[in-house]
C-alpha positions as CSV (number, residue, x, y, z in Angstrom):
1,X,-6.7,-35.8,-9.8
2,X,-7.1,-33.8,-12.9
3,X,-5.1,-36.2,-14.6
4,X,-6.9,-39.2,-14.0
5,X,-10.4,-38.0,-15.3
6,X,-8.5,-36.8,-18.2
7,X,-7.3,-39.7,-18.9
8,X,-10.6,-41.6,-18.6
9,X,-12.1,-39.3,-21.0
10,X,-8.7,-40.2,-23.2
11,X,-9.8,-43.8,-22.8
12,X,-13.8,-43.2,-23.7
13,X,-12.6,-41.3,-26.8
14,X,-10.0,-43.9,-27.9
15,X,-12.9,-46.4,-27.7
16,X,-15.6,-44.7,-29.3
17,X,-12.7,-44.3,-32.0
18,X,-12.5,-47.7,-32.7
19,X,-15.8,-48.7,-32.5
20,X,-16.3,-45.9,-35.6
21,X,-13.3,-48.0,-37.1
22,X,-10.4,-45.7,-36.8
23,X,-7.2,-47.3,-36.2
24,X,-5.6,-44.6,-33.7
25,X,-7.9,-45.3,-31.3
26,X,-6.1,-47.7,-30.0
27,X,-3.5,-45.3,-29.3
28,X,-5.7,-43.5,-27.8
29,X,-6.7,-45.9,-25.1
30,X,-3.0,-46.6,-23.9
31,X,-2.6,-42.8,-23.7
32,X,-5.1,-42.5,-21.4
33,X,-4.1,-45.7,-19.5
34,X,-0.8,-44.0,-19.3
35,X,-2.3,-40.4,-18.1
36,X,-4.4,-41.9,-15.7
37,X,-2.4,-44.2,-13.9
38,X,0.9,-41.3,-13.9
39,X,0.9,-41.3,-10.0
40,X,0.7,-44.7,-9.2
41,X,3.8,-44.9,-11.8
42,X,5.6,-42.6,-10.5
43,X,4.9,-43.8,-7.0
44,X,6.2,-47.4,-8.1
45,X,9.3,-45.8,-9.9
46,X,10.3,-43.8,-6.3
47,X,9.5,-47.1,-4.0
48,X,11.7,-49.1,-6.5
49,X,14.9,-46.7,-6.9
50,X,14.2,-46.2,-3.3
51,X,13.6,-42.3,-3.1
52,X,11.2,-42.0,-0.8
53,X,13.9,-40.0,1.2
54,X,13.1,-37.0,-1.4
55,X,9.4,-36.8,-0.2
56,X,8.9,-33.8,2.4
57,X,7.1,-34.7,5.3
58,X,5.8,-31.9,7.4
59,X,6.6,-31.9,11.6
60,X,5.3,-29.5,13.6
């Protein structure tokens, strides 16, 4: 959850960046893409090498 606000505020600042003309901001934007979206990634990455095995579920 952290992540993904940090990651929005990665993005906001990557395009305030560019509007003040600096070229890393667009950098800056596909960090935060990347940060914010890191658990839907890695969900995708486990779903497609199949690991969903290594996920604990809890019985009682």
């Amino acid at each position: 959850m952290f992540g993904f606000f940090w990651g929005v505020v990665k993005i906001w600042s990557g395009a305030n960046a560019i509007s003040k003309g600096d070229a890393d901001g667009k950098m800056g934007i596909v960090a935060g893409i990347i940060i914010a979206g890191a658990a839907a990634i890695m969900g995708a990455l486990f779903a497609i090498f199949n690991l969903s095995g290594a996920v604990l579920t809890p019985s009682f």
